[in-house]
VOTIGU-105642 format. One record per residue (C-alpha): residue in one letter; y, z, x. Coordinates in nm, 2 decimals, m for minus. Each point is the difference from the previous one (the first is absolute). Layout:
N
   r    north       up     east
   A        Y        Z        X
...
end
This chain:
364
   r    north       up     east
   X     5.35     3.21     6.31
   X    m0.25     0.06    m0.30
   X    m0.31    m0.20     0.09
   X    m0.13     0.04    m0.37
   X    m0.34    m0.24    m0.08
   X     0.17    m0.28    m0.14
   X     0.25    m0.05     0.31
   X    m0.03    m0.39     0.09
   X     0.01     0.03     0.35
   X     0.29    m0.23     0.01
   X     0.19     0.24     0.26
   X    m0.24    m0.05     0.31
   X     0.29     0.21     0.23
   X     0.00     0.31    m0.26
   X    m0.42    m0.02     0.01
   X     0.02     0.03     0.38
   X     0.24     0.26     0.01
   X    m0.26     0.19    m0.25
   X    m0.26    m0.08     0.24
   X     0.20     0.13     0.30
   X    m0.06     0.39    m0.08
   X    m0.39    m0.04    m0.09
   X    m0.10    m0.19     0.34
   X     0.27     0.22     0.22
   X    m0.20     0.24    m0.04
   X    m0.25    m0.15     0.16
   X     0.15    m0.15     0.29
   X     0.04    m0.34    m0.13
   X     0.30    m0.21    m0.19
   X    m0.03    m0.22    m0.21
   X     0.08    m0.39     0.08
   X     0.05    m0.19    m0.28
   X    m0.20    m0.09    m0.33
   X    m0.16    m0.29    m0.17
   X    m0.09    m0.05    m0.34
   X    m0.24    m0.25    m0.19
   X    m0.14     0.00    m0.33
   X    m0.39    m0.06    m0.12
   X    m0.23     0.07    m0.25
   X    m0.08     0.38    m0.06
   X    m0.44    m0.12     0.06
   X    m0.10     0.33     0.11
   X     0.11     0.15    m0.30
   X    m0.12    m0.02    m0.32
   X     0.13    m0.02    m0.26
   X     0.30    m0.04     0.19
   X     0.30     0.19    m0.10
   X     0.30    m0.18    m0.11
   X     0.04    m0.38     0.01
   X    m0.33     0.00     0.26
   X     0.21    m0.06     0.34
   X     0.06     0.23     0.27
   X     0.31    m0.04     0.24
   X    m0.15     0.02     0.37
   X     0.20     0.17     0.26
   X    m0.06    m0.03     0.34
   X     0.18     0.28     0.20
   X     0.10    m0.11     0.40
   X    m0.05     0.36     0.21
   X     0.07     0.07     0.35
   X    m0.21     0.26     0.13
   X     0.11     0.22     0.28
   X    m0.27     0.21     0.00
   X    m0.22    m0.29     0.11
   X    m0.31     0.30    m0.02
   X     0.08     0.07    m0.36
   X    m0.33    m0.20    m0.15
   X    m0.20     0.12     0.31
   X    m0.09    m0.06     0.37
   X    m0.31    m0.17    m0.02
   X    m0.31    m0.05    m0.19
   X    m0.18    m0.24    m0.29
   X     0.28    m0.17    m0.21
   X    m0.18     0.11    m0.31
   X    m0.11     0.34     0.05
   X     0.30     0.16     0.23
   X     0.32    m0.21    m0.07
   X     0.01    m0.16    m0.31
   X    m0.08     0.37    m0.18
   X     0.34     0.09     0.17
   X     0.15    m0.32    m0.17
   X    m0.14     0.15    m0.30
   X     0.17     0.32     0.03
   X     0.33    m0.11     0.09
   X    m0.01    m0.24    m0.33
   X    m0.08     0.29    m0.24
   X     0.32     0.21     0.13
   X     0.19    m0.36    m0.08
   X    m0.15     0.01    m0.35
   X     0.11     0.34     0.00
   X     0.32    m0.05     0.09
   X     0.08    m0.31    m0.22
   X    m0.19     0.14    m0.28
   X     0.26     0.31     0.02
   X     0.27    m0.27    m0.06
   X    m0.11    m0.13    m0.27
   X    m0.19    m0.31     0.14
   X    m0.37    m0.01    m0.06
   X    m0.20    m0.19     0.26
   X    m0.40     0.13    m0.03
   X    m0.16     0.05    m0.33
   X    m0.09    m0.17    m0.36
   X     0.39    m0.07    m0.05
   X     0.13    m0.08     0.32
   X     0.19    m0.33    m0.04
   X     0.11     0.05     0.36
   X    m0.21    m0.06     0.35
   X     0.13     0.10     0.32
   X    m0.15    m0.02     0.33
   X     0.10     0.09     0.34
   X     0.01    m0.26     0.28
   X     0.04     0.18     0.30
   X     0.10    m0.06     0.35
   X    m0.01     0.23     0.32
   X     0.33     0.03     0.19
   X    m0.01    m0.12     0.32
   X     0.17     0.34     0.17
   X    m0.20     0.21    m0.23
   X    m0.21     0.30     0.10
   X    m0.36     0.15    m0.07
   X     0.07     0.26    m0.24
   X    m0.25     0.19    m0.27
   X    m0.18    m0.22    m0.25
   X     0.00     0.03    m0.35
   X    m0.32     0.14    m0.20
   X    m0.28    m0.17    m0.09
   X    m0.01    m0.10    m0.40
   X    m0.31    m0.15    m0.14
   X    m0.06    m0.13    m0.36
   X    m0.38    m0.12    m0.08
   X     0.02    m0.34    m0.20
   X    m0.29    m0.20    m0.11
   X    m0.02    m0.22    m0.31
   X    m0.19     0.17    m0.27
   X     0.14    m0.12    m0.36
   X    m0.06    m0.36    m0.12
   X     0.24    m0.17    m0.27
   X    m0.16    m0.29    m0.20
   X     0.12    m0.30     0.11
   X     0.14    m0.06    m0.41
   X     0.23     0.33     0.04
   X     0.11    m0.13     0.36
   X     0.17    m0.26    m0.18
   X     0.27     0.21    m0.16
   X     0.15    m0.06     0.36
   X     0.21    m0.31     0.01
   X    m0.10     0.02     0.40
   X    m0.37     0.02    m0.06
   X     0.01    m0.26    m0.28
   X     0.16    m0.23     0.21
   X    m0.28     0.05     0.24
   X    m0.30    m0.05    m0.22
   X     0.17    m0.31    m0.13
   X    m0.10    m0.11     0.32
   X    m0.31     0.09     0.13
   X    m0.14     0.16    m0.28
   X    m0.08     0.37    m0.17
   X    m0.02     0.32     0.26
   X    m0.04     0.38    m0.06
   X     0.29     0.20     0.10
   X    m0.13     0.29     0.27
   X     0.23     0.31    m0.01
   X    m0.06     0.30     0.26
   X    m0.07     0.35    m0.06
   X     0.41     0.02     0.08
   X     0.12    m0.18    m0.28
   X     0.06    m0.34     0.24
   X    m0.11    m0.36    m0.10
   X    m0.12    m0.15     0.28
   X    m0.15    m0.34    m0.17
   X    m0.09    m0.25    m0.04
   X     0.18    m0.09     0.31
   X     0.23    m0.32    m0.10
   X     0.08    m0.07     0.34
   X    m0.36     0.01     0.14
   X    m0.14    m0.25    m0.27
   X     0.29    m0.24     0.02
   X    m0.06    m0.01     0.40
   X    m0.40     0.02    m0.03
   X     0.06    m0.31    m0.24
   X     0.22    m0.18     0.23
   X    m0.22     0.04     0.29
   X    m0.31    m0.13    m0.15
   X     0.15    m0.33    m0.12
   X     0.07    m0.06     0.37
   X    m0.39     0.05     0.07
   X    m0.05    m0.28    m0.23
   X    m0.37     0.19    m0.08
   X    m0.11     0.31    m0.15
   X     0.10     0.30     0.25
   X    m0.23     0.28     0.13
   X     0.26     0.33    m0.07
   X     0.00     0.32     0.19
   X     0.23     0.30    m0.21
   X     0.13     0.29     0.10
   X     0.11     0.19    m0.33
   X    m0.19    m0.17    m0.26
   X     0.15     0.20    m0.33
   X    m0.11    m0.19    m0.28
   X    m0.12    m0.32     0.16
   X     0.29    m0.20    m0.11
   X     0.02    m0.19     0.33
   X    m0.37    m0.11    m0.04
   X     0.07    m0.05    m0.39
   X     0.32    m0.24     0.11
   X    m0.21    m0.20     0.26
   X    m0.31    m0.04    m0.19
   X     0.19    m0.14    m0.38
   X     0.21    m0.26     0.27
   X    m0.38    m0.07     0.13
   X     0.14     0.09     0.40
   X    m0.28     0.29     0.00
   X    m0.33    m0.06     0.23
   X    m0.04     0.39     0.08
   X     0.15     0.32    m0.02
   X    m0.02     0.32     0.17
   X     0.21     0.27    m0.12
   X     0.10     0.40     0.08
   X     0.14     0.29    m0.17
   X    m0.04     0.31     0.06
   X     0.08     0.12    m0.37
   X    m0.36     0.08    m0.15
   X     0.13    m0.11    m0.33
   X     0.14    m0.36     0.11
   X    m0.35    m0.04     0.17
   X    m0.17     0.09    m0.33
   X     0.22    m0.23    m0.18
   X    m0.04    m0.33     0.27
   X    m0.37     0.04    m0.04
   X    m0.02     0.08    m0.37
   X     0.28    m0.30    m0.09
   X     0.07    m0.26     0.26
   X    m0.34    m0.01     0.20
   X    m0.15    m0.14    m0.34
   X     0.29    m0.30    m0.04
   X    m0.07    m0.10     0.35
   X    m0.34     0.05    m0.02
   X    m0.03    m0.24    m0.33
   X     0.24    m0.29     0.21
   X    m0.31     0.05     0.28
   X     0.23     0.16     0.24
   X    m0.13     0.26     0.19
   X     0.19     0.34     0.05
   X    m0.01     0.37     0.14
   X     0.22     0.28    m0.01
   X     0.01     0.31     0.31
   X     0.17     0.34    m0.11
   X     0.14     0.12     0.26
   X     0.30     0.04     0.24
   X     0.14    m0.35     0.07
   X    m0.05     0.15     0.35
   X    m0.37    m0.02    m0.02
   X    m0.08    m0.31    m0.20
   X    m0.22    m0.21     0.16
   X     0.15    m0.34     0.12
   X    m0.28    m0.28     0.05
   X     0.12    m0.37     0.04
   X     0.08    m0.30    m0.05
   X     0.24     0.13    m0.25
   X     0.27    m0.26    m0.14
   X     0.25     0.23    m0.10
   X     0.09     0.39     0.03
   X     0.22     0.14    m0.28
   X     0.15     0.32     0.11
   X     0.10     0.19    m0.31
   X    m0.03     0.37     0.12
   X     0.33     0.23    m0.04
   X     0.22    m0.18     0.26
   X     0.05     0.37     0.15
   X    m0.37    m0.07     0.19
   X     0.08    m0.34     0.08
   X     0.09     0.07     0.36
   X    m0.28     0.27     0.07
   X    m0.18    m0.27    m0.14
   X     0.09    m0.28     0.22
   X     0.00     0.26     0.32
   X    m0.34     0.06    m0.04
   X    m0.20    m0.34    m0.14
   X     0.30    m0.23     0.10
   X    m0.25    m0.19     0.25
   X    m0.32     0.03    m0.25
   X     0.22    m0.18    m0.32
   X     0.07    m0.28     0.25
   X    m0.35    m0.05     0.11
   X    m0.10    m0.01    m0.33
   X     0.26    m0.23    m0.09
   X    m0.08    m0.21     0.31
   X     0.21    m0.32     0.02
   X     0.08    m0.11    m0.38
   X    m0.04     0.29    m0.17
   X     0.34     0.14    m0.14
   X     0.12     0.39    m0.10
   X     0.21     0.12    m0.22
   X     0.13     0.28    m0.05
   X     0.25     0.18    m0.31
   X     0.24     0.23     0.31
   X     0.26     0.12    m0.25
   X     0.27    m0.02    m0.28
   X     0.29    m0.23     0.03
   X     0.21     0.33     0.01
   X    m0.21     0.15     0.29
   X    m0.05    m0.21     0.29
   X    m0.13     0.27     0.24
   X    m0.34    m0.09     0.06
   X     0.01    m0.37     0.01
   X     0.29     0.04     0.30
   X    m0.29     0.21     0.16
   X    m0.28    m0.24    m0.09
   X     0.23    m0.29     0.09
   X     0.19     0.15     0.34
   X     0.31    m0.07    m0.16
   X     0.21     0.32     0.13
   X     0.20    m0.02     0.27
   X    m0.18    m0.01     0.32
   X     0.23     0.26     0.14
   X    m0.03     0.22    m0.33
   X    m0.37     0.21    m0.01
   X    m0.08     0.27    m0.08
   X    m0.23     0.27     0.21
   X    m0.29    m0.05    m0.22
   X     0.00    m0.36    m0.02
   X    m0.28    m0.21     0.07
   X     0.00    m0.39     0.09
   X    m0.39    m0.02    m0.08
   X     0.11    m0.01    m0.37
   X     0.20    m0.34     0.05
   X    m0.18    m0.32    m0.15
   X     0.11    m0.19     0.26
   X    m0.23     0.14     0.21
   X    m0.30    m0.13    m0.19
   X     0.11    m0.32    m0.21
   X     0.21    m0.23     0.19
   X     0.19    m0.19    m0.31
   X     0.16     0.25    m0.27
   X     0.26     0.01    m0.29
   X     0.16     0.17    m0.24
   X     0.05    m0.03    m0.42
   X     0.09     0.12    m0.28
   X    m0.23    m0.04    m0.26
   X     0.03     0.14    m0.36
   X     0.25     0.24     0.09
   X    m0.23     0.13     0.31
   X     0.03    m0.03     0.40
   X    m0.30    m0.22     0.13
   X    m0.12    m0.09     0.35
   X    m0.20    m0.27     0.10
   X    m0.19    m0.05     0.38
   X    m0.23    m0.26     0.14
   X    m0.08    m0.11     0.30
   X    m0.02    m0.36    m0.11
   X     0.28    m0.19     0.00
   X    m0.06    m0.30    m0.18
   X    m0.15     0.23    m0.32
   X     0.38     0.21     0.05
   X     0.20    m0.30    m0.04
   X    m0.20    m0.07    m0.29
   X     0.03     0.34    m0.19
   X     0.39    m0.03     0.13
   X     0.00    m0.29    m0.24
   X    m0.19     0.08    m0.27
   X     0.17     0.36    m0.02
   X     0.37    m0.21    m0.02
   X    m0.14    m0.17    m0.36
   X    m0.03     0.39    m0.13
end
């Protein structure tokens, strides 16, 4: 079968069988596809019409040691995700299908799933990639993108932040529209906690819809520090709300209550290090009406929000796993959305504020 770059993925059977020699040799067979399409937002300009075609790839692993044994999620396993995902970009880019890069029109991602009877065998290398956001697009050259347009329509103009990789990692669509739907819920101007500030457009969001008491924010890209304080910190200032910015590891950011809300919008790849290690602290801060959110993934790569959310088969982990990353542990009332084309979860541990964002996020 000739997989050339403008095959439509109509044959799911004949993409399988492709995929059957790539993860054999790895110990694993492939399960079965699925395949949505979104807006191309973390390119730009996007190639072609601007959308990408998601794939998510179903895996069974028998080498249920292949990503590692044990260790931090971040630092030991996901690189071994990593790794495995470049030799797939490899392969399919060999075929004709380009899935990383300035004119991939195609995103595939790996959901995979230990085999019951499996054994311990080697692990893959390690693979890291340093990202950080370090360009800024004006906010009038953002809105070539029919995506981005769409977004500043609504809450107004944002920089676009792209990383020293080529990636465009915001403004985050999905962080705003959920920040925004929390905050009308409050019924008063919020005191916000970030985690992966970029260029402020959270802050910028809340603060134009007048939801904006406070805001703490994080990055640890010196650049998108430089440009909070230099840009944003003024706006706020001149509406006489009060603002700081920590740069830093998302790790070490100092978390001091009451805090209203907690956006999470770190690479979703540290969310569960994340939530192993200041699970408890977030809630604390939180205490008993404060609300998180938290951007876990692409509609195409649901990975990380199973993990965040416990949603893999009880009987189904793997060697490494570890429960402490599970939100359920620390916020007793969560959900799931999709917001502009992105994968959102939302925790409290107040009940009557959930039923209340459960409505309010129905009318989006």
């Amino acid at each position: 079968m000739s997989m050339k770059a403008e095959y439509s993925m109509r044959d799911q059977n004949a993409f399988i069988e492709a995929l059957g020699s790539f993860f054999s040799r790895y110990d694993a067979r492939a399960l079965g596809i699925e395949e949505q399409m979104r807006d191309n937002f973390e390119r730009f300009p996007a190639p072609g019409d601007g959308r990408v075609r998601g794939i998510t790839i179903h895996v069974l692993f028998h080498n249920i040691g292949i990503f590692g044994r044990k260790g931090d999620y971040l630092s030991d396993i996901h690189p071994r995700i990593a790794f495995l995902n470049s030799k797939l970009a490899d392969y399919l880019g060999a075929k004709g299908m380009t899935i990383s890069g300035k004119r991939a029109q195609l995103a595939c991602a790996i959901m995979p799933y230990p085999d019951l009877n499996g054994v311990l065998g080697q692990s893959l290398p390690l693979s890291t990639r340093k990202s950080r956001g370090q360009i800024v697009i004006p906010a009038r050259k953002l809105r070539q993108s029919p995506y981005y347009a769409r977004l500043m329509e609504k809450y107004g103009d944002f920089v676009g932040i792209v990383t020293n990789n080529g990636t465009l990692i915001g403004p985050d669509g999905g962080l705003i529209a959920a920040a925004c739907g929390v905050a009308r819920v409050f019924q008063r101007g919020i005191r916000v906690l970030e985690f992966g500030s970029g260029g402020g457009s959270t802050a910028l969001a809340l603060m134009r819809k007048g939801h904006l008491a406070s805001y703490g924010g994080n990055d640890f890209s010196k650049e998108m520090v430089d440009y909070f304080e230099s840009n944003v910190t003024p706006q706020l200032a001149k509406r006489g709300i009060p603002s700081s910015m920590f740069f830093g590891s998302c790790f070490d950011m100092p978390v001091r209550g009451p805090i209203d809300l907690i956006s999470i919008g770190v690479y979703y790849q540290a969310q569960p290090s994340l939530f192993v290690e200041r699970g408890r602290e977030l809630s604390r801060a939180l205490g008993a009406t404060g609300v998180i959110i938290a951007q876990t993934g692409m509609i195409e790569d649901r990975f990380i929000t199973h993990m965040l959310r416990n949603a893999i088969p009880k009987d189904s982990t793997w060697p490494w796993q570890n429960k402490k990353c599970r939100i359920e542990r620390y916020f007793r009332y969560i959900d799931e959305y999709i917001l502009e084309q992105e994968i959102i979860l939302i925790a409290t541990n107040n009940r009557d504020k959930f039923q209340r964002m459960i409505a309010a996020f129905a009318r989006l």
